[in-house]
C-alpha positions in Angstrom: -55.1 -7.7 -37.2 -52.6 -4.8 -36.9 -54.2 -3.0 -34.5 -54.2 -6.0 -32.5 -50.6 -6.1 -33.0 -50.0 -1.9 -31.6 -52.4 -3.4 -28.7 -50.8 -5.8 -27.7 -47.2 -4.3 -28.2 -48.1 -1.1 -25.8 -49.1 -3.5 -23.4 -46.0 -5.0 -23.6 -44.5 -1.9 -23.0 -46.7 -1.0 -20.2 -45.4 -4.3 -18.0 -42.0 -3.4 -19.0 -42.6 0.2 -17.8 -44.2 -1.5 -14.3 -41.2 -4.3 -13.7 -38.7 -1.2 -14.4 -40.3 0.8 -11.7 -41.2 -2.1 -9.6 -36.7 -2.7 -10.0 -36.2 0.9 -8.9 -38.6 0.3 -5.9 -36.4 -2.6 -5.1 -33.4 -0.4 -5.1 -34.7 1.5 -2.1 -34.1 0.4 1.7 -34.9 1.1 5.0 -31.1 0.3 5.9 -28.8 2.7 6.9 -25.2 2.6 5.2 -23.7 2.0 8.0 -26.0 -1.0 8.6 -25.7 -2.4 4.9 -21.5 -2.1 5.2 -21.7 -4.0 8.7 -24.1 -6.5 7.2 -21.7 -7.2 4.6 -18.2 -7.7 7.0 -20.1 -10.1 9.1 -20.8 -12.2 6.0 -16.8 -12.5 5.7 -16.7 -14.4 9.7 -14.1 -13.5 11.7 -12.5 -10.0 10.5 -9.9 -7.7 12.1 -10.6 -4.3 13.8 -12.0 -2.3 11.1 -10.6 1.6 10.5 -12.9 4.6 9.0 -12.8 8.0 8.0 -14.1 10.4 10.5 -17.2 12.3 9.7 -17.6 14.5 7.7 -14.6 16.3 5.8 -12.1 13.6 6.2 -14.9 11.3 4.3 -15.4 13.5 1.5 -11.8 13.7 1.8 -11.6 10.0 1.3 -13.6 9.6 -1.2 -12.7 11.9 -3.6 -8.4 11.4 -2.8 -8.7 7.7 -2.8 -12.0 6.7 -5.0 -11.5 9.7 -7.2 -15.4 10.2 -6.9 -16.9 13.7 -6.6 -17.9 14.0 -3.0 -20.9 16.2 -3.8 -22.5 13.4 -5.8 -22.4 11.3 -2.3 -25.6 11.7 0.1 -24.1 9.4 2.5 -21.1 7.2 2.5 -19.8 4.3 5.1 -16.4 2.8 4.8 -14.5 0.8 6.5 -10.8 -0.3 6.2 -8.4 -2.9 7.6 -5.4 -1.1 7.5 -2.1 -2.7 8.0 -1.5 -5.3 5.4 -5.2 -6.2 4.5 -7.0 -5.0 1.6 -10.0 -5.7 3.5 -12.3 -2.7 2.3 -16.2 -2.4 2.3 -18.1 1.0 1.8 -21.5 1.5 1.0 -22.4 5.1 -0.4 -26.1 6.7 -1.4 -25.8 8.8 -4.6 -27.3 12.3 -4.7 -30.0 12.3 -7.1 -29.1 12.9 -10.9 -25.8 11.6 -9.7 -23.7 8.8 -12.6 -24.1 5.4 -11.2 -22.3 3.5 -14.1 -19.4 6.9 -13.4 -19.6 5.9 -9.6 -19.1 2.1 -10.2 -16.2 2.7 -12.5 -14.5 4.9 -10.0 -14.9 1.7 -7.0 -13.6 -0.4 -9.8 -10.6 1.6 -10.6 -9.5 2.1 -7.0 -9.9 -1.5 -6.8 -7.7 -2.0 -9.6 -5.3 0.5 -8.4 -5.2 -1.3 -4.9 -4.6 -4.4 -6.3 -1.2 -2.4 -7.8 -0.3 -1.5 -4.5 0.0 -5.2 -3.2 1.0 -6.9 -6.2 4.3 -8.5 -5.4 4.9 -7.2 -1.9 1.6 -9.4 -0.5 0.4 -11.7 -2.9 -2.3 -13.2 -0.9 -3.6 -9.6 -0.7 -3.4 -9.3 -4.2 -5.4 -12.2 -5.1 -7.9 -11.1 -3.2 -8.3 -7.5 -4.9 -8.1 -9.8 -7.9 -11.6 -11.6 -7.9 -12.7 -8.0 -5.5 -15.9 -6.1 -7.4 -18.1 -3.0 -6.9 -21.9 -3.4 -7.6 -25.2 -0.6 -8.0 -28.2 -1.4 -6.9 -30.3 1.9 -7.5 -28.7 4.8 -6.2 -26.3 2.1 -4.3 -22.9 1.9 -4.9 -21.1 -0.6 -2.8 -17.1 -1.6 -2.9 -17.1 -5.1 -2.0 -12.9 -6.2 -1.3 -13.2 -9.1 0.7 -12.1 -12.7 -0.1 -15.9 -14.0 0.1 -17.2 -12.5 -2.5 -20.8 -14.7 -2.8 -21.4 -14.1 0.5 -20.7 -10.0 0.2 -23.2 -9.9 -2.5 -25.4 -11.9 -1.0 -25.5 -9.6 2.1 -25.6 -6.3 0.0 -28.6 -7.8 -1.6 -30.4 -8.5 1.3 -30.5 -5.1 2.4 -33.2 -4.1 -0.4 -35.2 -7.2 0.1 -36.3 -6.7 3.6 -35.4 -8.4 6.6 -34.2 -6.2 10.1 -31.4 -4.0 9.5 -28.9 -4.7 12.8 -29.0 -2.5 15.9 -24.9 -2.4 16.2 -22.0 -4.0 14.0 -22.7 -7.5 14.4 -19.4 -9.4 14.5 -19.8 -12.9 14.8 -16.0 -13.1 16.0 -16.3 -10.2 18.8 -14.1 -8.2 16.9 -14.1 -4.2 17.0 -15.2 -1.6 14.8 -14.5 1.9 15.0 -17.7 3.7 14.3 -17.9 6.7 11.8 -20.6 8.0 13.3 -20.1 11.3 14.8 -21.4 10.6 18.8 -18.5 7.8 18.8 -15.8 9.5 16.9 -16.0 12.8 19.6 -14.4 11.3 22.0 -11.5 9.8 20.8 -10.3 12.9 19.6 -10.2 14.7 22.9 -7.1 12.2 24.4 -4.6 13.3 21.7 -5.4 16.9 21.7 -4.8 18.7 25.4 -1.1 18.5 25.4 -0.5 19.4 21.9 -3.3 22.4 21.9 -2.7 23.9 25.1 1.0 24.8 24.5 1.0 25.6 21.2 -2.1 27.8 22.2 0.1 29.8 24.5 3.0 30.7 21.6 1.1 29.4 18.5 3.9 30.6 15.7 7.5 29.9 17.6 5.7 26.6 18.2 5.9 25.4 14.5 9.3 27.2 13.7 11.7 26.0 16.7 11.7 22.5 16.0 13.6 22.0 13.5 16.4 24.8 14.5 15.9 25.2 18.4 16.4 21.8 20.7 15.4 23.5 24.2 11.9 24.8 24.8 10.2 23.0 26.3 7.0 24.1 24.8 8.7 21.7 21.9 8.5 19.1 23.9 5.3 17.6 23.2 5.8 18.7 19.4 9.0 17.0 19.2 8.8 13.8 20.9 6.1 12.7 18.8 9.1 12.8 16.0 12.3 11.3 16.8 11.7 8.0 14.8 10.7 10.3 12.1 14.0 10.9 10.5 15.1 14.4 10.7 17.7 13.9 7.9 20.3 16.0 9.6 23.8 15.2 11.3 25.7 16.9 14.0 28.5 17.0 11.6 27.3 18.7 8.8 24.3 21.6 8.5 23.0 20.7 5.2 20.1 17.5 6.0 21.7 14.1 5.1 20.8 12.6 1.5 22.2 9.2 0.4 25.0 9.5 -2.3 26.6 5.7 -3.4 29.3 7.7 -5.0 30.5 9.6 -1.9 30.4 5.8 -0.4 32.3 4.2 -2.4 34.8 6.2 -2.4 35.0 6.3 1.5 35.1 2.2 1.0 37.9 2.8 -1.5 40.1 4.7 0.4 39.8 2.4 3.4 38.4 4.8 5.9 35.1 7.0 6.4 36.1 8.3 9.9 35.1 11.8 8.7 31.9 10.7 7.1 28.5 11.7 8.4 27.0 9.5 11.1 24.3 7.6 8.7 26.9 7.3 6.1 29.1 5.7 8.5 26.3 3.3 9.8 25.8 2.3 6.5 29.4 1.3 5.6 29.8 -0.4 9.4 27.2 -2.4 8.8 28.3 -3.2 4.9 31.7 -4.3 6.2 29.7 -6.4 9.2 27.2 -8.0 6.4 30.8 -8.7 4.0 33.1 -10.0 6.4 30.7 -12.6 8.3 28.8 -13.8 5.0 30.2 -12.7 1.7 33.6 -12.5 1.8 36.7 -12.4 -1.2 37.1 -16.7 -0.3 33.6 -17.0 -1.8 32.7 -16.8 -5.7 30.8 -13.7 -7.5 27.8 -16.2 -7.4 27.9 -17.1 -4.3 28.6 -14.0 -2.8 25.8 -11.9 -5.1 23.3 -15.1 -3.2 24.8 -14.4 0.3 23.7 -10.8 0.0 20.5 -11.3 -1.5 19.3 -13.9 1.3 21.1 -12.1 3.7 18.7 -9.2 2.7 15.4 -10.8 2.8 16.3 -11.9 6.3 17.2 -8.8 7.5 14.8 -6.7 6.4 11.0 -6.4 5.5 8.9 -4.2 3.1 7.2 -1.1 4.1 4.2 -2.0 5.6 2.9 1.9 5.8 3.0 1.6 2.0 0.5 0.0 1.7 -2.1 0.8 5.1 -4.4 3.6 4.3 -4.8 4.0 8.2 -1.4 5.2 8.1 -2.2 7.7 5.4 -0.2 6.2 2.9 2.9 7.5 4.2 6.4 6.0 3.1 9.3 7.3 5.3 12.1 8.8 3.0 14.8 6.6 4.6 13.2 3.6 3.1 14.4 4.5 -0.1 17.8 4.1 0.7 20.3 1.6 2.3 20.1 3.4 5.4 16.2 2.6 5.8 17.0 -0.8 5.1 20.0 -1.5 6.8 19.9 0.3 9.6 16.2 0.7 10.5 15.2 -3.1 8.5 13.0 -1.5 6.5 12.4 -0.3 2.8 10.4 -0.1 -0.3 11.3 -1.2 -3.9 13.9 1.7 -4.2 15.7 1.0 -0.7 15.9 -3.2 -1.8 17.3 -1.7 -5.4 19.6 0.8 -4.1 21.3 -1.5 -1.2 21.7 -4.5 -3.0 23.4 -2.3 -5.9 25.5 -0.5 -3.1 26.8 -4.2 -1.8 27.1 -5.5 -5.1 29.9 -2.3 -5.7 31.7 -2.8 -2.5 32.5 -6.6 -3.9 33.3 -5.8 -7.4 30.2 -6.8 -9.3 29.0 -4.4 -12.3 25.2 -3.9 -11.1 22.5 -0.6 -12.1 19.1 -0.7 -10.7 15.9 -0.7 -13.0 13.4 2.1 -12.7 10.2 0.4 -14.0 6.9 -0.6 -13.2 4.2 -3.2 -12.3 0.5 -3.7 -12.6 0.6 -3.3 -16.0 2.6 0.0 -15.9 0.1 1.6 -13.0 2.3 0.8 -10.4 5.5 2.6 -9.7 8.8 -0.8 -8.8 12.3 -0.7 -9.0 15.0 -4.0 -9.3 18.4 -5.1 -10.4 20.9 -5.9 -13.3 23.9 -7.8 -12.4 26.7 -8.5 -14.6 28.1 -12.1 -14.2 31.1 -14.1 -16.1 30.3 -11.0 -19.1 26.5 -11.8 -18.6 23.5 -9.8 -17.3 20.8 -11.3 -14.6 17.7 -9.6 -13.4 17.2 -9.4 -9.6 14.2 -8.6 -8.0 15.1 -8.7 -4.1 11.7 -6.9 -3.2 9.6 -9.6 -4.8 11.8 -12.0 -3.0 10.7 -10.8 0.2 6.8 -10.5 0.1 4.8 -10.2 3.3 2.7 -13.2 3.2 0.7 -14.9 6.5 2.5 -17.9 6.1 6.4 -19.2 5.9 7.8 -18.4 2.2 9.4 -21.5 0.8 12.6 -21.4 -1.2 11.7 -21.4 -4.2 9.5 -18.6 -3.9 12.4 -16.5 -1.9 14.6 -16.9 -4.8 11.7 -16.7 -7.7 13.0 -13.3 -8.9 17.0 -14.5 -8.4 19.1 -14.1 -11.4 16.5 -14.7 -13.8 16.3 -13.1 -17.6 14.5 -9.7 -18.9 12.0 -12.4 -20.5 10.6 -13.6 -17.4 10.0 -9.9 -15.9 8.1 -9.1 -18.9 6.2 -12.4 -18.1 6.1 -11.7 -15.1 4.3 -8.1 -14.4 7.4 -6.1 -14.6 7.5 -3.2 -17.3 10.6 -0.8 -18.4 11.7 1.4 -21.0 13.4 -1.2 -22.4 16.0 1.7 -24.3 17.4 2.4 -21.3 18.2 -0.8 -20.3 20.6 -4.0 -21.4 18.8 -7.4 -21.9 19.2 -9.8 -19.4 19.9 -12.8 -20.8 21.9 -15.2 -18.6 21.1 -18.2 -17.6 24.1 -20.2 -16.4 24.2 -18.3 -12.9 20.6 -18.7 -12.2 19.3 -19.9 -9.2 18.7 -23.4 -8.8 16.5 -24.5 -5.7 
């Protein structure tokens, strides 16, 4: 009877042995990477032009600066990015053998959760996406799967190891566009950019690199520097040393009634202070209602960085966005240029107000905001969270969700400080009421 037992029991584990190799068989595919990532954006309908790494370097470059995987534990890798303010993401990657899977699925999951950082209050349709977003292994598979349709992504990815014709060419149900990381495509869109910049350069290689900044007349620059001008040079033609913001050096400009000897950006920045006072927050008005006036005048006026957030534009935040100039001048900033221009307005009319270096996402995600100090009582304001980028209108309520409201709802509310360094917020009489 016991040996009928042992008999039957290495049977047992002989079927389990055969459905275990029969699930790694399964795992395998005749479907490129390329094919199983097009597969699965054409599952999601109608989707924007897609962006990719180029071959090669950039790739591993990709995948080991924003995936944090080790690129020599990827045979192959596809990916393909929205860019702008999507989150829209797929990429498909075949492991090396002997490489982690469960490592590599963690890594997909992180960036994922890390993404989701990135967009939290600035897009929240974005973010809820990223939310409910997953990555999945299927042998030495690893896919990243951020897209709102999630059934049908898996679905698709799943499909690819069951058989079925792999397409010929990105099938887009919607005609849209994708640009190709394969290497015969991505040839020739690098030639267009590269004569005028290479052939001069070529010529004086080193004086090239050097003159811009200090020389304004070869014109060997001129290819170089044209490509520039909106990027700020941070310098004046009245002083040498670049411009940097300083409120204190502002203020007391505003104070003494005159800032005629100023540097140009400082001056642009109290012109159009004095503009945004006189025409909708002036003395006539209450603290309340002038502290409102800015606020709304604010989230009108300007709109968050979109570059922030687009890996097509290499993650690149311009440093005048962290100021009031960025703002007020070019309409444009991140957390620290909302923070820093609503506490500069704030001190030209007389209200105590200290911006809050903090964070989001559960402390992953770097976010700055307001104190204000009204009738002896502190309010929380969160003019960047007032001001999301969303695909349809914002409604008033959710313009002014972050208006005057107590340290209690932050913490609620995904915002986290070193609470030492800070006063409670508390007040409630001045809050907003919609």
């Amino acid at each position: 009877m016991k040996k009928r037992k042992s008999t039957l029991w290495i049977l047992a584990l002989l079927c389990l042995s055969g459905l275990l190799a029969a699930c790694g068989q399964q795992a395998e595919t005749d479907w490129t990477v390329q094919q199983m990532a097009w597969s699965i954006l054409a599952s999601q309908g109608e989707v924007p032009v897609m962006n990719a790494p180029d071959p090669g370097a950039p790739l591993q470059t990709y995948l080991s600066g924003y995936y944090h995987l080790d690129s020599r534990q990827v045979e192959e890798g596809a990916v393909f990015y929205a860019g702008g303010v999507s989150a829209l993401e797929v990429a498909v990657l075949r492991l090396a053998d002997g490489a982690g899977t469960g490592e590599a699925e963690q890594a997909l999951q992180d960036y994922i959760d890390d993404r989701a950082g990135s967009f939290a209050g600035y897009a929240p349709e974005e973010s809820a996406i990223l939310e409910q977003s997953t990555a999945l292994v299927r042998g030495r598979y690893a896919a990243l799967l951020i897209c709102p349709d999630q059934q049908a992504a898996k679905a698709a990815f799943d499909a690819c190891f069951t058989g079925g014709n792999p397409p010929a060419a990105a099938p887009w149900p919607s005609g849209g566009k994708l640009v190709s990381i394969d290497p015969a495509p991505a040839e020739p869109s690098a030639p267009p950019s590269d004569p005028a910049p290479q052939e001069e350069p070529s010529a004086n290689p080193e004086p090239a690199q050097e003159a811009p900044p200090a020389v304004q007349e070869p014109p060997a620059e001129g290819a170089d520097t044209e490509e520039r001008p909106a990027q700020p040079p941070a310098s004046t033609p009245d002083t040498e040393e670049p411009w940097s913001y300083d409120e204190a050096r502002l203020l007391a400009a505003w104070e003494a009634g005159g800032w005629s000897d100023l540097a140009d950006r400082d001056r642009e920045i109290l012109d159009k202070c004095r503009e945004v006072i006189d025409s909708a927050a002036g003395p006539e008005l209450t603290d309340y209602e002038r502290e409102l006036a800015v606020h709304d005048w604010m989230i009108d006026w300007a709109e968050y960085d979109r570059n922030s957030l687009d890996h097509a534009a290499g993650d690149w935040t311009d440093p005048d966005f962290e100021t009031p100039y960025g703002l007020l001048i070019r309409q444009t900033g991140i957390c620290r240029g909302y923070a820093s221009t609503f506490q500069l307005f704030m001190k030209l009319i007389g209200i105590p107000c200290v911006t809050v270096e903090g964070m989001s996402h559960g402390g992953t995600d770097e976010h700055a905001w307001n104190l204000v100090e009204l009738d002896g009582e502190w309010y929380c304001v969160d003019v960047t969270w007032d001001d999301p980028i969303s695909n349809s209108p914002v409604s008033e309520r959710m313009a002014h969700r972050y208006f005057n409201v107590t340290s209690e709802f932050l913490r609620q509310n995904d915002h986290q400080w070193d609470e030492t360094q800070a006063v409670e917020a508390a007040g409630t009489a001045w809050a907003w009421q919609g």
